[in-house]
N, C-alpha and C positions, 0 to 999 in steps of 0.2 A: 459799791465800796466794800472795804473789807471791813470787819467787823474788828474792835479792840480787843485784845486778850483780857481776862480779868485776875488770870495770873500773876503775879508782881514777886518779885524776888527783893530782898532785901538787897539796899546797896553792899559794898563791903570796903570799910576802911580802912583804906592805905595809908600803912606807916612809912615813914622815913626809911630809904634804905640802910640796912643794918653798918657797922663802921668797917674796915678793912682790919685785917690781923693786925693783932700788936704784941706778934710774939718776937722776942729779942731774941736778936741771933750772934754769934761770935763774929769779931770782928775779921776783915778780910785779909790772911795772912799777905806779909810783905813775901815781894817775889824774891828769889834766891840772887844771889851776885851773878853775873853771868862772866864766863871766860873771855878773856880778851881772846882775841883773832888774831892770830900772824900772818901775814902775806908771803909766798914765798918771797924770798931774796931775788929782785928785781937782774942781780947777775946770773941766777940759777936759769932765769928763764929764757936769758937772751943765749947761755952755752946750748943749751938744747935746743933752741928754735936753728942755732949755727952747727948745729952736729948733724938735728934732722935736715937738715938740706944741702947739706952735703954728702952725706949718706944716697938720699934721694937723688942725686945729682948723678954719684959715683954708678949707683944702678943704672942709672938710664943710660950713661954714656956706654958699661958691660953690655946692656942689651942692644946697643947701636951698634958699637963691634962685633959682637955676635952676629945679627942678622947679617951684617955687611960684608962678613970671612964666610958666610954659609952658603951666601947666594950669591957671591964670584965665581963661586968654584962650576 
């Protein structure tokens, strides 16, 4: 068997963990007013969806007479 040490350290007394900061701090400024949001004009968006597709439409028909006068001949 192993022999005991004769060594011995003193215990060490543990205190209470020390308390958390109690430093005062300023308070949390109030957030700014925020801008109201406007939406476009629900007319703005229906003329443009009606212009871009017609537009789109007028192209495609130009490219369809095109191919179709080019490649009669």
């Amino acid at each position: 068997m192993i022999k005991r040490s004769t060594i011995r350290r003193q215990s060490v007394d543990l205190q209470p963990a020390p308390r958390g900061s109690r430093i005062r701090r300023d308070p949390v400024a109030a957030a700014p007013a925020r801008k109201k949001v406007q939406p476009y004009p629900s007319e703005r968006e229906v003329w443009t969806v009606v212009i871009g597709v017609i537009l789109f439409a007028l192209a495609v028909s130009i490219i369809i007479v095109a191919v179709s006068d080019y490649t009669s001949k």
